[in-house]
N, C-alpha and C positions, 0 to 999 in steps of 0.2 A: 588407712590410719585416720584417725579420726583427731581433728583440731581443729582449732577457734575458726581458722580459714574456711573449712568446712562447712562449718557454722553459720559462717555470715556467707557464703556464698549459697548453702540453703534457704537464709531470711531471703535474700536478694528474687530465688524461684518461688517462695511459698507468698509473697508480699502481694498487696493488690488480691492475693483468693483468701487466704487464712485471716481471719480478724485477729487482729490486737487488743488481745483481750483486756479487761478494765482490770489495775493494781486498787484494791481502793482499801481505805484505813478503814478497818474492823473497831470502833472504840469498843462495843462490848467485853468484846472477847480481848483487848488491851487493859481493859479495868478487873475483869477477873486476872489474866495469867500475872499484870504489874510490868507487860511488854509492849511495846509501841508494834502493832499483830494489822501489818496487810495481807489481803485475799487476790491471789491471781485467777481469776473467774473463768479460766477453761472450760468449764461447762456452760459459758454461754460461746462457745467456738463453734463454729457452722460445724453440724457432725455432731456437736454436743461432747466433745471433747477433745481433748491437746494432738490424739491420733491423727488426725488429719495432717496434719506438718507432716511428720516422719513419712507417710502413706505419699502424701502429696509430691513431696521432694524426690522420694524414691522415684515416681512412674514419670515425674518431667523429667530426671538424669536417663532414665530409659530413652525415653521420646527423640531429647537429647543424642542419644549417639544410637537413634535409628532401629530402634526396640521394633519388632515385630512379632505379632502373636497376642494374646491374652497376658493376662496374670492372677494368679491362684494366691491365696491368703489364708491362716489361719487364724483363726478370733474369736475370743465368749460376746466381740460385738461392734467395741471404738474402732478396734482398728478395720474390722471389715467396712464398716461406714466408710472410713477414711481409704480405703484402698475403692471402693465403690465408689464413691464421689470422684476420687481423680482419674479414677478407670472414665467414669461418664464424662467428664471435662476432656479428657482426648480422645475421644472418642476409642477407646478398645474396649472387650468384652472383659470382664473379672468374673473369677469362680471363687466361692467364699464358703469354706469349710467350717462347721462352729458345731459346740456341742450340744451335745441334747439338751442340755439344762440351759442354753440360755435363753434368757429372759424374751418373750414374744416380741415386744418394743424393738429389738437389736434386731430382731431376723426380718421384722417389718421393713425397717430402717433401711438395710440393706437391700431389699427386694424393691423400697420406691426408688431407691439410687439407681437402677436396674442390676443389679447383683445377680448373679446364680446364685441359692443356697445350698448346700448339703449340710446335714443336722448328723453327726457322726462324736462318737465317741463321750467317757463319762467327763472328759476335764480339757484342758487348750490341749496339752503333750498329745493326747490321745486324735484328738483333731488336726493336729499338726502332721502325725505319721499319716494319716489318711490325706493331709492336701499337700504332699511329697510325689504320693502316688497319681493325685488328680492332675496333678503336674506333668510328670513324667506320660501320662497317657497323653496329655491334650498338648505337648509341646510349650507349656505355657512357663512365664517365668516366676517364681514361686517368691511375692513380696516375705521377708520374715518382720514378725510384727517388732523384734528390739535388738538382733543379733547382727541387724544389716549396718553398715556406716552413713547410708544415706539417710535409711528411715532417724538412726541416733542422732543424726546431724541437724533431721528434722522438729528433732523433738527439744535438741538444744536452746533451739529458736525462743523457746519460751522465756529462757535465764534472759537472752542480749533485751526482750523485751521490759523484764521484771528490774534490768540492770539501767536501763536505759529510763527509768521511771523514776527509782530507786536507788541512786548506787552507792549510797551509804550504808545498808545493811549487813548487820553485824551477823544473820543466818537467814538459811533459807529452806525451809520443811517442802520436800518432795516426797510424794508414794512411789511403792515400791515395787514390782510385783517380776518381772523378767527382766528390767534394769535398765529399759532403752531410755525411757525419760529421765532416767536422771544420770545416767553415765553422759546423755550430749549434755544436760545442763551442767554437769559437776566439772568436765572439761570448758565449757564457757566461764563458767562464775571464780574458777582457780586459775585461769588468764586472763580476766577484767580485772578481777576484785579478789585475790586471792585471801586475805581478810579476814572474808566472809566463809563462816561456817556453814557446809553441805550434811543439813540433819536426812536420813532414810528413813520413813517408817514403813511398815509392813503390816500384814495382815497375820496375827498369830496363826490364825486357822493357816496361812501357806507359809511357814515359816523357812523353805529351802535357801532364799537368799540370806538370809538375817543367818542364818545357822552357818553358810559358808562364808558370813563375815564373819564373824568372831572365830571361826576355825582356820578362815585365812586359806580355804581352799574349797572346792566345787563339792558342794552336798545338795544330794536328790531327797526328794521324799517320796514317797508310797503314794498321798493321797493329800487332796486338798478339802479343807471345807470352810466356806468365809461367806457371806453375806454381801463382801468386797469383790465381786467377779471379776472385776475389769484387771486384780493382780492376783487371781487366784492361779498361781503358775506352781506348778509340782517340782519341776528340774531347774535347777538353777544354767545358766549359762556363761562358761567358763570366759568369755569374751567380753560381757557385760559384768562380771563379775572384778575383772582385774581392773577396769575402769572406776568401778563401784572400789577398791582397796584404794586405786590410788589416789582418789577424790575425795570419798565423801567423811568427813568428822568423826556422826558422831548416827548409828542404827538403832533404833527403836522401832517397837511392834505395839497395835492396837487388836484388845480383843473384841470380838462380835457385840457384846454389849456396852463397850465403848465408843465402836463406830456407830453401831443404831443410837445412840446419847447424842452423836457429835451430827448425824444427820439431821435428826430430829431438832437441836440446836440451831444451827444453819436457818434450817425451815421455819424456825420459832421465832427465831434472838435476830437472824441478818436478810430473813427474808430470801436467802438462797438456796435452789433445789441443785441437792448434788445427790450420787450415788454414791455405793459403800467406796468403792476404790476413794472418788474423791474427799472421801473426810476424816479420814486416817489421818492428816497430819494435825487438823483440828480436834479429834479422838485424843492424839497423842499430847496437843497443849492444855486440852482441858484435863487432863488426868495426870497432871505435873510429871509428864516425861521428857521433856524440855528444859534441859540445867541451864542457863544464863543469866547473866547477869541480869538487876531489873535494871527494866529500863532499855533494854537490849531490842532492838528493831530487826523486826523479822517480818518475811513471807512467807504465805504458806501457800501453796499449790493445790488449789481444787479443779485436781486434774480432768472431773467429768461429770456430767447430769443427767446422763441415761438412765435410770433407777427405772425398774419395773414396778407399773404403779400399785399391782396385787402386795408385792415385797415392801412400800413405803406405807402402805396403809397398816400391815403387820408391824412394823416399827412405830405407826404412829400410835394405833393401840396398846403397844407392849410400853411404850413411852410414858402414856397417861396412866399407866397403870403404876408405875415403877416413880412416877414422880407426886402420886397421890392425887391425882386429879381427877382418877375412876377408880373403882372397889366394888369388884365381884364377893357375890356373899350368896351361899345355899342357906336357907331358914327349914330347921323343922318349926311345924307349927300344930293344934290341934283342927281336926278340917272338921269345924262349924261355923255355922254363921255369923258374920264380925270376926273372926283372926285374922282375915286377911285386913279389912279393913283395920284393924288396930296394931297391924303393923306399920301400913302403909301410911298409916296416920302420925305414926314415931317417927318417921320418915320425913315427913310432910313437915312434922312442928321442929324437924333438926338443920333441914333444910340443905338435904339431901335430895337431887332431882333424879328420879326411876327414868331410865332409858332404855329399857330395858325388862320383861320380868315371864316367868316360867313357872304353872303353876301345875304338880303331878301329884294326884293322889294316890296312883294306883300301882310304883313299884314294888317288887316285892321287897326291895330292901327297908320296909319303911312299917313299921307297927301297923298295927288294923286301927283305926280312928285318925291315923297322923297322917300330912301331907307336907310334901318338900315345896319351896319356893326358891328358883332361884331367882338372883335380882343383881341390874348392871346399874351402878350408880354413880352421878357426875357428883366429885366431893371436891371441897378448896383446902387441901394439905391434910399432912400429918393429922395435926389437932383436932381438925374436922373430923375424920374419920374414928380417930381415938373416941370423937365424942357419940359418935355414933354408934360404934361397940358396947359404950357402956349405958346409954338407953335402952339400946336392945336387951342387955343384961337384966337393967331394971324393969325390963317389961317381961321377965320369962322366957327369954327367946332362947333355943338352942341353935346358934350359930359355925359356921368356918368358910374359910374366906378363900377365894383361889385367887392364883398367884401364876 
């Protein structure tokens, strides 16, 4: 059974290896929501995320009452790290089952920890039934990444430190994805500071916990798909889930182009690199999903910063696009000598910078004399851009724009 005792007899094992992470006041992002908005910075946690606690805790209570053998893990990545790392710190061997999609960083990660990897299955569920079996072959003890009381106990650790910085706060935004971090913290922060509102967000793309909240009972899904890997979990878990009914407030979900907004935020506005998981709860206050009072003092939990750097450059692209700071545009033009320059020159006097440009005269989609131009361009807003449509207008240009 899981309680505050629990709790702090995990800070007491995880203390001296887990860093205590930095609470630090966000003013940005308190002048946008009208909230006094700190950041628990889990993503600078050795591990690059809050996993480690849970992971950690778990294999010293092994050690503790004389654990012999390995231990096997399922993970899209924190928690393999973090079951990896404390595997390597007492010296036994870890098998780490993850799926094919995740991200290369995570499987890196876990292999300079010295990890085993096996790459199995399309989502965590489906890696999970396969590191059951790696288990049961190799006699090993099978860490669960949110379903265990110790790993939950470990991951509670984060509230006694957020409370212990903090303990006036009137809420506190944890992610959400199979429910072990915020079922320990939702049992710490409702015996410190009961008070204090426990907000859940979620990834819409996994929506199985958020659906068995409001249903008030364990619902599965078919299939995941989120940008958020670190809580992209299909089945909800009936254990972590009654935790989650009897703690947490108030659940909310963040869609894929809210978490890419709120990552890309972070990395812009506070100078912090998180992943999808970790910025769901920031997704969630910048898209006014977060009812309280103003004025109202809050945490939010960025639970991790392992982001795949192929995956953060898409977001930062898709970013500049979406905030008007780049504009793709295909030109039909006449292909003779000087159209290109006399566009480029419209360009030039608008003060629109080409970073980009692609010049084909020979599709067949394209009239005999004519030729396509595409062109990537660095623009300063809305206006900017408007004003650059309608020069190009004034000059003859037939234009469209991707998106």
């Amino acid at each position: 059974m899981l309680d505050l005792k629990k709790i702090q007899t995990a800070y007491k094992r995880v203390s001296g290896v887990v860093h205590n992470t930095p609470l630090t006041y966000a003013p940005i992002l308190s002048q946008i929501s009208g909230y006094e908005v700190y950041l628990k910075k889990e993503n600078l946690q050795r591990t690059g995320a809050f996993k480690l606690r849970g992971a950690f805790n778990k294999i010293a209570s092994l050690v503790e009452n004389n654990h012999e053998g390995g231990v096997v893990a399922a993970s899209a990545g924190n928690h393999a790290q973090g079951v990896a790392f404390a595997a390597k710190h007492f010296d036994i061997p870890a098998c780490i089952v993850m799926p094919e999609s995740t991200p290369l960083t995570k499987v890196l990660g876990v292999k300079e920890l010295g990890g085993t990897v096996i790459l199995h299955g399309a989502n965590y569920d489906e890696a999970y039934t396969k590191a059951l079996e790696v288990a049961k072959e190799k006699n090993y003890t099978f860490v669960h990444p949110f379903t265990d009381d110790e790993v939950m106990a470990g991951q509670g650790t984060v509230a006694l430190e957020i409370l212990e910085a903090q303990s006036d706060l009137d809420a506190i935004v944890v992610p959400v994805g199979g429910g072990g971090l915020i079922s320990g913290m939702g049992v710490a922060i409702k015996a410190l500071s009961p008070q204090t509102k426990v907000i859940a967000v979620s990834a819409a793309g996994a929506p199985a916990m958020k659906k068995s909240f409001d249903a008030k009972t364990a619902i599965d899904t078919t299939s995941v798909r989120t940008i958020a890997d670190g809580i992209a979990v299909r089945d909800t878990s009936s254990k972590t889930l009654e935790y989650i009914l009897k703690h947490v407030d108030v659940f909310e979900s963040a869609c894929e182009d809210e978490i890419a907004a709120a990552i890309l935020f972070l990395l812009e506005k506070q100078k912090v690199l998180v992943e999808g998981a970790g910025a769901v709860g920031v997704a969630a206050l910048l898209h006014n999903k977060i009812d309280l009072p103003k004025g109202s003092k809050i945490a939010i939990v960025l639970s991790g910063g392992n982001i795949d750097v192929t995956m953060l450059s898409l977001i930062i692209e898709k970013g500049l696009l979406k905030s008007a700071r780049k504009m793709k545009l295909q030109v039909i033009l006449v292909d003779k000598p000087g159209a290109l320059q006399k566009f480029t020159g419209i360009l030039t006097n608008i003060g629109a910078n080409i970073v980009q440009i692609g010049y084909d005269r020979t599709s067949i989609d394209l009239e005999f004399g004519d030729a396509h131009v595409s062109v990537f361009l660095e623009t300063k807003g809305l206006e900017h851009q408007e004003q650059i449509r309608e020069k190009l207008r004034e000059g003859g240009f037939s234009f469209k724009e991707e998106h």
